[in-house]
MIMILO-940554 format. One record per residue: residue number from 1; x negated, y negated, z negated of N, C-alpha, C, O, CB in turn. Coordinates in Angstrom, 1 decimal, padded with zeros to 4 digits. Glycine has a CB too. Example, Ala and Ser with C-alpha at 12.3 -4.5 7.8 and 13.67 -1.06 7.14 Angstrom:
// MIMILO-940554
+-----+--------+--------+--------+--------+--------+--------+--------+--------+--------+--------+--------+--------+--------+--------+--------+
:   n :    nc1 :    nc2 :    nc3 :   cac1 :   cac2 :   cac3 :    cc1 :    cc2 :    cc3 :    oc1 :    oc2 :    oc3 :   cbc1 :   cbc2 :   cbc3 :
+-----+--------+--------+--------+--------+--------+--------+--------+--------+--------+--------+--------+--------+--------+--------+--------+
:   1 : -013.2 :  005.7 : -007.8 : -012.3 :  004.5 : -007.8 : -013.2 :  003.3 : -007.8 : -014.2 :  003.3 : -008.5 : -011.3 :  004.5 : -009.0 :
:   2 : -012.8 :  002.2 : -007.1 : -013.7 :  001.1 : -007.1 : -012.9 :  000.0 : -007.9 : -013.4 : -001.1 : -008.0 : -014.1 :  000.6 : -005.7 :
+-----+--------+--------+--------+--------+--------+--------+--------+--------+--------+--------+--------+--------+--------+--------+--------+
//
This chain:
// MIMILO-940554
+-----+--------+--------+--------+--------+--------+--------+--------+--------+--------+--------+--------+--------+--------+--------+--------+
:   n :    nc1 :    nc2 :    nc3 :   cac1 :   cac2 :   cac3 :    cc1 :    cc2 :    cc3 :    oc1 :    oc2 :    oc3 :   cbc1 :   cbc2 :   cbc3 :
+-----+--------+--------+--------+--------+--------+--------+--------+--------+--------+--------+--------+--------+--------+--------+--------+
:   1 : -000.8 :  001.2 :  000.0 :  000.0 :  000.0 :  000.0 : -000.9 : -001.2 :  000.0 : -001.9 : -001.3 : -000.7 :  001.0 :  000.0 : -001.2 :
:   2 : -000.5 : -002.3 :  000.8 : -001.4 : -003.5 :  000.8 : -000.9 : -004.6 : -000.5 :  000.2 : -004.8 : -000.9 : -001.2 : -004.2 :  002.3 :
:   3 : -002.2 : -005.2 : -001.0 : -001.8 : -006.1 : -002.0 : -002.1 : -007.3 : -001.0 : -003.3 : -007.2 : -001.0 : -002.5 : -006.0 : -003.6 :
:   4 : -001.7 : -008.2 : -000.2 : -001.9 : -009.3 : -000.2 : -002.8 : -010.1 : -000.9 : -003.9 : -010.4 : -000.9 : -001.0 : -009.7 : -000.2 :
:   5 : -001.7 : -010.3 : -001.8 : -002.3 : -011.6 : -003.0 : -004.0 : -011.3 : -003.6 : -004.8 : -012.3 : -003.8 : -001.2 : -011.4 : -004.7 :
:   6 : -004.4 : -010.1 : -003.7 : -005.5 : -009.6 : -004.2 : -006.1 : -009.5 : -003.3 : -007.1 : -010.1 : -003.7 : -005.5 : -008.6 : -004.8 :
:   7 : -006.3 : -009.2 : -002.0 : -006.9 : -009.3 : -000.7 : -007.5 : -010.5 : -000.6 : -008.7 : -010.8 : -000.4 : -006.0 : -009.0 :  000.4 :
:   8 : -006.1 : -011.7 : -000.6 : -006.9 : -013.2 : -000.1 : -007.9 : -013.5 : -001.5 : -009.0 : -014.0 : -001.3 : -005.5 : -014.8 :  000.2 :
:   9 : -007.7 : -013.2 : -002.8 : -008.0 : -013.6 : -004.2 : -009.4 : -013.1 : -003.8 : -010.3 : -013.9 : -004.0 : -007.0 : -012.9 : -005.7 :
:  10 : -009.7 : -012.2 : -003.4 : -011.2 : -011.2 : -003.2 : -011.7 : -012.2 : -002.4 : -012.7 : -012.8 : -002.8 : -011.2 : -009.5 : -002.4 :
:  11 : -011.2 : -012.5 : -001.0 : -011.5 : -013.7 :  000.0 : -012.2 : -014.8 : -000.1 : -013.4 : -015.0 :  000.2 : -010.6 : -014.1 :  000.4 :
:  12 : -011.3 : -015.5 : -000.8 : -011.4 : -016.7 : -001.8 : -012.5 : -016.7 : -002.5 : -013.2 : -017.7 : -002.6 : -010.4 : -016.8 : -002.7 :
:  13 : -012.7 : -015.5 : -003.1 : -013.9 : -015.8 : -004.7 : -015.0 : -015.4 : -004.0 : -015.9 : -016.3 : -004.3 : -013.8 : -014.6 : -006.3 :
:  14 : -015.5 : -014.5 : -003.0 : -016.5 : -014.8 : -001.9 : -016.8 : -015.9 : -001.5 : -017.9 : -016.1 : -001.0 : -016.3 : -014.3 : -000.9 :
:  15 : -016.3 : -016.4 : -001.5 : -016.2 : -017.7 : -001.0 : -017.1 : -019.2 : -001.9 : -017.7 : -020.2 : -001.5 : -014.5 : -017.9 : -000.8 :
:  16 : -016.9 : -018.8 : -002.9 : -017.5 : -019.8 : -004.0 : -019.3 : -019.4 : -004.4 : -019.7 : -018.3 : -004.5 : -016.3 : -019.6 : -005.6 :
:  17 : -020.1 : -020.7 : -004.7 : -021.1 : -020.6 : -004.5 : -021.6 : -020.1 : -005.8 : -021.2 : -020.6 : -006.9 : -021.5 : -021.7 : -003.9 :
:  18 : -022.5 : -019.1 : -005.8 : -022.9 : -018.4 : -007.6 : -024.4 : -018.5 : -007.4 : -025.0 : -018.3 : -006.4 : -022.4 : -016.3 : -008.1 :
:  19 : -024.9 : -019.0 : -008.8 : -026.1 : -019.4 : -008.6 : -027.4 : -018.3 : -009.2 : -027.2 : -018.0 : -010.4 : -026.1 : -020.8 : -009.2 :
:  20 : -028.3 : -017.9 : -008.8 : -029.5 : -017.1 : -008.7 : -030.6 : -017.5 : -009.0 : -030.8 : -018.5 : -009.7 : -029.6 : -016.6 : -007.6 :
:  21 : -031.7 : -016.8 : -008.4 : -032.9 : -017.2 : -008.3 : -033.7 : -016.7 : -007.4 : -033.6 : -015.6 : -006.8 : -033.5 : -017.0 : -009.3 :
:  22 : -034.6 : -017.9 : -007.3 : -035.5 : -017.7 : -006.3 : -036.7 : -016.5 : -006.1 : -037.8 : -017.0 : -006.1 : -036.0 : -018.7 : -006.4 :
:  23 : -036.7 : -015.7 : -006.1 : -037.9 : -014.3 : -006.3 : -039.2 : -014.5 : -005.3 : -040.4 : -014.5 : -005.6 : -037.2 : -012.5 : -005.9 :
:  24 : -038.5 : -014.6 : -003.8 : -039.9 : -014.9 : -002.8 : -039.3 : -016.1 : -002.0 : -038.1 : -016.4 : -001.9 : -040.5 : -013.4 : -001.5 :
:  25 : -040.8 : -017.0 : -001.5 : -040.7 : -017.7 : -000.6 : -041.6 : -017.3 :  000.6 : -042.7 : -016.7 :  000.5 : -040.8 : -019.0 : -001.2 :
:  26 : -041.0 : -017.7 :  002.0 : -042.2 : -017.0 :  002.9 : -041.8 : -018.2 :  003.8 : -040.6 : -018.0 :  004.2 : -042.1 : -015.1 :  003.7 :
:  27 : -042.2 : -019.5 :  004.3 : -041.7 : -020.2 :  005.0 : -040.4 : -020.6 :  004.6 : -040.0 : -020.7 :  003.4 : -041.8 : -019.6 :  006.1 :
:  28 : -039.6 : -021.0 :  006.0 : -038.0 : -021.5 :  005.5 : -037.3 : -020.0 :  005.3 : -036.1 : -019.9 :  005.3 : -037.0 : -022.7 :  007.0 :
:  29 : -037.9 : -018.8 :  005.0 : -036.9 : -017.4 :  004.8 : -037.4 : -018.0 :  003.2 : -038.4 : -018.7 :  003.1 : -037.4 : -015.2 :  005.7 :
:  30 : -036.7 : -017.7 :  002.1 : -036.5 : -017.2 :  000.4 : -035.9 : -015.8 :  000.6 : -035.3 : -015.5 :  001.6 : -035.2 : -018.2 : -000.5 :
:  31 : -036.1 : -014.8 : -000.5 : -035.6 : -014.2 : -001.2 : -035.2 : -014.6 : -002.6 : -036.0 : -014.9 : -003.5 : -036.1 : -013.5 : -001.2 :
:  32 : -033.3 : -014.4 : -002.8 : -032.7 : -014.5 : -004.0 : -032.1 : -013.2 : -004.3 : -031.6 : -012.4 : -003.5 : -031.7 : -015.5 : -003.8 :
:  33 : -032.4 : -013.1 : -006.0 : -032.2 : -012.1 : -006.6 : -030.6 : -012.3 : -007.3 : -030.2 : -013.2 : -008.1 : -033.6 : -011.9 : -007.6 :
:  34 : -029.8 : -011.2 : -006.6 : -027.9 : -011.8 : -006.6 : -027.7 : -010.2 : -007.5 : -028.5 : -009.3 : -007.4 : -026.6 : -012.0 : -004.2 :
:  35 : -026.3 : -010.2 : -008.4 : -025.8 : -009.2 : -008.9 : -025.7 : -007.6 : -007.5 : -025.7 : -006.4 : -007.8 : -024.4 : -009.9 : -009.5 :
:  36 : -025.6 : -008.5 : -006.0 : -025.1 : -007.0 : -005.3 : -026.9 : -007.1 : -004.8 : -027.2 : -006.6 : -003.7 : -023.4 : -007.1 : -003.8 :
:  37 : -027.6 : -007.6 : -005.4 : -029.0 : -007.0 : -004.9 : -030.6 : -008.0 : -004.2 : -031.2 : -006.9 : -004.5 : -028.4 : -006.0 : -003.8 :
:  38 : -030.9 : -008.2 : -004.0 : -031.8 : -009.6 : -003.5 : -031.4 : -009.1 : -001.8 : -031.2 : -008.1 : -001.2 : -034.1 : -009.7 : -004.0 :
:  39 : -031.2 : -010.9 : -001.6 : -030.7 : -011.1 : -000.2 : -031.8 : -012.1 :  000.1 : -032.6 : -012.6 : -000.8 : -028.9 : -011.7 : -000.1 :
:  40 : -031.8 : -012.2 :  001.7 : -032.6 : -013.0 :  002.2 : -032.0 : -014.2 :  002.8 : -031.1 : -014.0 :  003.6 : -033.3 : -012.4 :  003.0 :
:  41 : -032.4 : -015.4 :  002.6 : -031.6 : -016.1 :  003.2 : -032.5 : -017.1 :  003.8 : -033.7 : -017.1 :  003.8 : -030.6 : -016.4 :  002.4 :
:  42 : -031.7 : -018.2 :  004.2 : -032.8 : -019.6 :  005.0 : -032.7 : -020.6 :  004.1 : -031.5 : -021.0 :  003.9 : -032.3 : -020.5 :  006.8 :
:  43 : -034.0 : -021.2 :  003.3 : -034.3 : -022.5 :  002.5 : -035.3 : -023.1 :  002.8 : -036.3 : -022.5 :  003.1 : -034.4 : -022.4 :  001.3 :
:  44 : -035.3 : -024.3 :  002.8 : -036.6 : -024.9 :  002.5 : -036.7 : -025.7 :  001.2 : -035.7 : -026.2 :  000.6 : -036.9 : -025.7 :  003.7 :
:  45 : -038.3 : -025.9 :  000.7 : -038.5 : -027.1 : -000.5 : -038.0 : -026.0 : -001.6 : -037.2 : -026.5 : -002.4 : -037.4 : -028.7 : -000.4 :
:  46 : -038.3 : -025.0 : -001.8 : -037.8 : -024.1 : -002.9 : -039.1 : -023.8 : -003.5 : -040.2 : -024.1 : -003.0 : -036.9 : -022.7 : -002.3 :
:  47 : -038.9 : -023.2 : -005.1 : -040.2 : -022.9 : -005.6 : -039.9 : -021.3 : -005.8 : -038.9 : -020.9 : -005.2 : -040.6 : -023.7 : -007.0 :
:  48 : -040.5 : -020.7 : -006.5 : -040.4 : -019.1 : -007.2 : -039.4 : -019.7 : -008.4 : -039.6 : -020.9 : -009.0 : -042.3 : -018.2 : -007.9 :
:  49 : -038.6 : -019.0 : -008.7 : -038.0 : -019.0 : -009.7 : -036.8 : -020.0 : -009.8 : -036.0 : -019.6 : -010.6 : -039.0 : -019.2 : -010.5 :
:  50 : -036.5 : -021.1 : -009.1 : -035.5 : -022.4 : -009.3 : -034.0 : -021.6 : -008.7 : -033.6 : -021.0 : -007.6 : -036.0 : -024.0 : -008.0 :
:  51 : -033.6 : -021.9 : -009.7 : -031.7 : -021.7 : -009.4 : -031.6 : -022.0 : -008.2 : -032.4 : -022.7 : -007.7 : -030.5 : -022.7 : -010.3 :
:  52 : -030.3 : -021.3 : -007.6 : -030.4 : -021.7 : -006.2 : -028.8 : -021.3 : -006.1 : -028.4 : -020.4 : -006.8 : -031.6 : -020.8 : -005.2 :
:  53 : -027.9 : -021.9 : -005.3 : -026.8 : -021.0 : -005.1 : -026.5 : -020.9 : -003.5 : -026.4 : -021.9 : -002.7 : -025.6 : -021.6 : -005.9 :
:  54 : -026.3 : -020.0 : -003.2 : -025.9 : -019.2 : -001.5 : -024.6 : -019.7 : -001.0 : -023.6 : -019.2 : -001.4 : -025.7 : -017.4 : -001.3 :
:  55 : -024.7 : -020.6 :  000.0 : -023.6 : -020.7 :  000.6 : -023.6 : -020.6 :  002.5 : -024.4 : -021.2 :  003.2 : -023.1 : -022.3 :  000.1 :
:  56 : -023.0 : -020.0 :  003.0 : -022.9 : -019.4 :  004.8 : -024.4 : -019.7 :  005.0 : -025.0 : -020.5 :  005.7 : -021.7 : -020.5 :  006.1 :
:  57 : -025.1 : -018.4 :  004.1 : -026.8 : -018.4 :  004.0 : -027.6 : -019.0 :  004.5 : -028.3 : -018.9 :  005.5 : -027.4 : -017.5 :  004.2 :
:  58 : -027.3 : -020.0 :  003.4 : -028.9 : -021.1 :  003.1 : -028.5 : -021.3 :  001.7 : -027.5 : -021.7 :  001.1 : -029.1 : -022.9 :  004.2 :
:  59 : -030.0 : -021.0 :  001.1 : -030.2 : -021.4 : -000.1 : -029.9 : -022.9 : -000.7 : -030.5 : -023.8 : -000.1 : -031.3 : -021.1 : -000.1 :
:  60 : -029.3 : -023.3 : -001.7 : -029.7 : -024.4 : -002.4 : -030.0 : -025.2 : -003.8 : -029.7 : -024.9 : -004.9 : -029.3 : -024.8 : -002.0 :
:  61 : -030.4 : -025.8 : -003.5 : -031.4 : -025.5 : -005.4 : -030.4 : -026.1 : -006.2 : -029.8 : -026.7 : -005.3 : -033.2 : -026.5 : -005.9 :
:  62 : -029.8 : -026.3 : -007.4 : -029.2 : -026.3 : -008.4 : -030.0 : -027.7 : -008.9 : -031.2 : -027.9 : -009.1 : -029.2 : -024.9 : -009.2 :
:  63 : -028.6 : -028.8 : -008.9 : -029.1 : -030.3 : -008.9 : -029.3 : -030.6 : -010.5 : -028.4 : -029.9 : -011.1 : -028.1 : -031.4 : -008.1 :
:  64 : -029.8 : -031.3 : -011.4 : -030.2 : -031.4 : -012.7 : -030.0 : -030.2 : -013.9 : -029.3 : -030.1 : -014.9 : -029.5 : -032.6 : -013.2 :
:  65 : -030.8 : -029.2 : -013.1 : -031.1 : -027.9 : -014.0 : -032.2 : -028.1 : -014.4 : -033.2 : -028.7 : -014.0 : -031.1 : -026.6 : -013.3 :
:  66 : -032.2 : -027.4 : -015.5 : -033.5 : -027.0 : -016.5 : -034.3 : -025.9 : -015.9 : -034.1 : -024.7 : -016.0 : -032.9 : -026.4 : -018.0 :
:  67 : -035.4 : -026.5 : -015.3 : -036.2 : -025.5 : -014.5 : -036.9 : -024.6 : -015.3 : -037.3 : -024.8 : -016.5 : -037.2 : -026.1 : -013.7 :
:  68 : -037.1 : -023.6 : -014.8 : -038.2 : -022.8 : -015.2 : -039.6 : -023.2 : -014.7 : -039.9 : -023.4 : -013.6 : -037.9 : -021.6 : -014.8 :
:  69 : -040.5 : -023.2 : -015.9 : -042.2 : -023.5 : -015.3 : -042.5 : -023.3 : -014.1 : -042.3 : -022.1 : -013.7 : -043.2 : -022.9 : -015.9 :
:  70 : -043.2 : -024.3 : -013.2 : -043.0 : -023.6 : -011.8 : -044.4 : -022.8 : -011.7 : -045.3 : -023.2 : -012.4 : -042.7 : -024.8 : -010.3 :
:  71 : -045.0 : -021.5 : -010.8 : -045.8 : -021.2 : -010.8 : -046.4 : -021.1 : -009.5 : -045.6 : -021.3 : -008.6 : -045.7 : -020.3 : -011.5 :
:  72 : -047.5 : -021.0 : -009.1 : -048.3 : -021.2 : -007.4 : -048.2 : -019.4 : -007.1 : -048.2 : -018.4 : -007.8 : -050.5 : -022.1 : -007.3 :
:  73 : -048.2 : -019.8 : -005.6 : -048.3 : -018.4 : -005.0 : -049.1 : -017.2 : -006.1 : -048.8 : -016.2 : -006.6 : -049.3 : -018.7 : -003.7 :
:  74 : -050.0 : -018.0 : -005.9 : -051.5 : -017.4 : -006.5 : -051.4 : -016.3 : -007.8 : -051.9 : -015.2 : -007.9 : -052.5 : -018.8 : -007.0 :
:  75 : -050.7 : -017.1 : -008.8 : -050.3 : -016.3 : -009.8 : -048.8 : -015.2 : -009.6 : -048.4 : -014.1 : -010.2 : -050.3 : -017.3 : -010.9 :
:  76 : -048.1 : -016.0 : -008.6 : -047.1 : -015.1 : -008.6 : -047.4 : -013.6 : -008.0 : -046.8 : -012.6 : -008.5 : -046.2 : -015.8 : -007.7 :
:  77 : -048.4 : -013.6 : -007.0 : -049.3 : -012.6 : -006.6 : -049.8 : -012.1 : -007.2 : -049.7 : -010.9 : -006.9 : -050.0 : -012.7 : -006.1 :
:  78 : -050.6 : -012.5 : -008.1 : -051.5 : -011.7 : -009.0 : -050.3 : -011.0 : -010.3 : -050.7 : -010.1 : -011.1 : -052.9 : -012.9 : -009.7 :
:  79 : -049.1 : -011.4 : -010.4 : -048.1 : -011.2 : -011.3 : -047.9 : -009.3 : -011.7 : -047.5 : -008.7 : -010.7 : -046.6 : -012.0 : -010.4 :
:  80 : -048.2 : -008.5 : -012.7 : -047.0 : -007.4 : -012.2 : -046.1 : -007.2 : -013.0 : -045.7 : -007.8 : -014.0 : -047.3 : -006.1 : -011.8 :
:  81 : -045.5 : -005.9 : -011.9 : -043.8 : -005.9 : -012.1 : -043.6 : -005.3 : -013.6 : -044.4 : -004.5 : -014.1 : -042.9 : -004.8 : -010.8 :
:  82 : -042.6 : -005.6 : -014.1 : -042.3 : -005.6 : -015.1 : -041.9 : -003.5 : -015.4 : -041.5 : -003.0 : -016.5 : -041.2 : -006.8 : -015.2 :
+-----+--------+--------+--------+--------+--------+--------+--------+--------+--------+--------+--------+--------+--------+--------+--------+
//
């Protein structure tokens, strides 16, 4: 049986921008780390780590947030995984 109402409600909430983080930068491609899994998307001017929220994929950074320390390639590389 079709629910309508819950169909478009699912639609809709896709639709709204949820905010993440930044994990890789490679050029204008980012990787953001999202509940359904790290997606790739197109940003520029991004750091490792800055909130970001996804909208018709492109990244964008999250305006008077409390950043996290930013860190350079260098150490993010040399970083490991937890």
């Amino acid at each position: 049986m079709s629910q309508p109402f819950h169909d478009l409600q699912r639609l809709i909430a896709n639709q709204r921008p949820v905010p993440r983080r930044v994990v890789t930068v490679t050029g204008d491609l980012v990787r953001v780390s999202t509940a359904q899994g790290v997606w790739e998307v197109s940003g520029s001017g991004l750091m490792l780590g800055e909130r970001v929220t996804i909208r018709n994929g492109k990244a964008t950074k999250i305006q008077g947030q409390n950043s996290l320390p930013s860190i350079s390639f260098e150490e993010a590389r040399r970083a490991r995984p937890l």
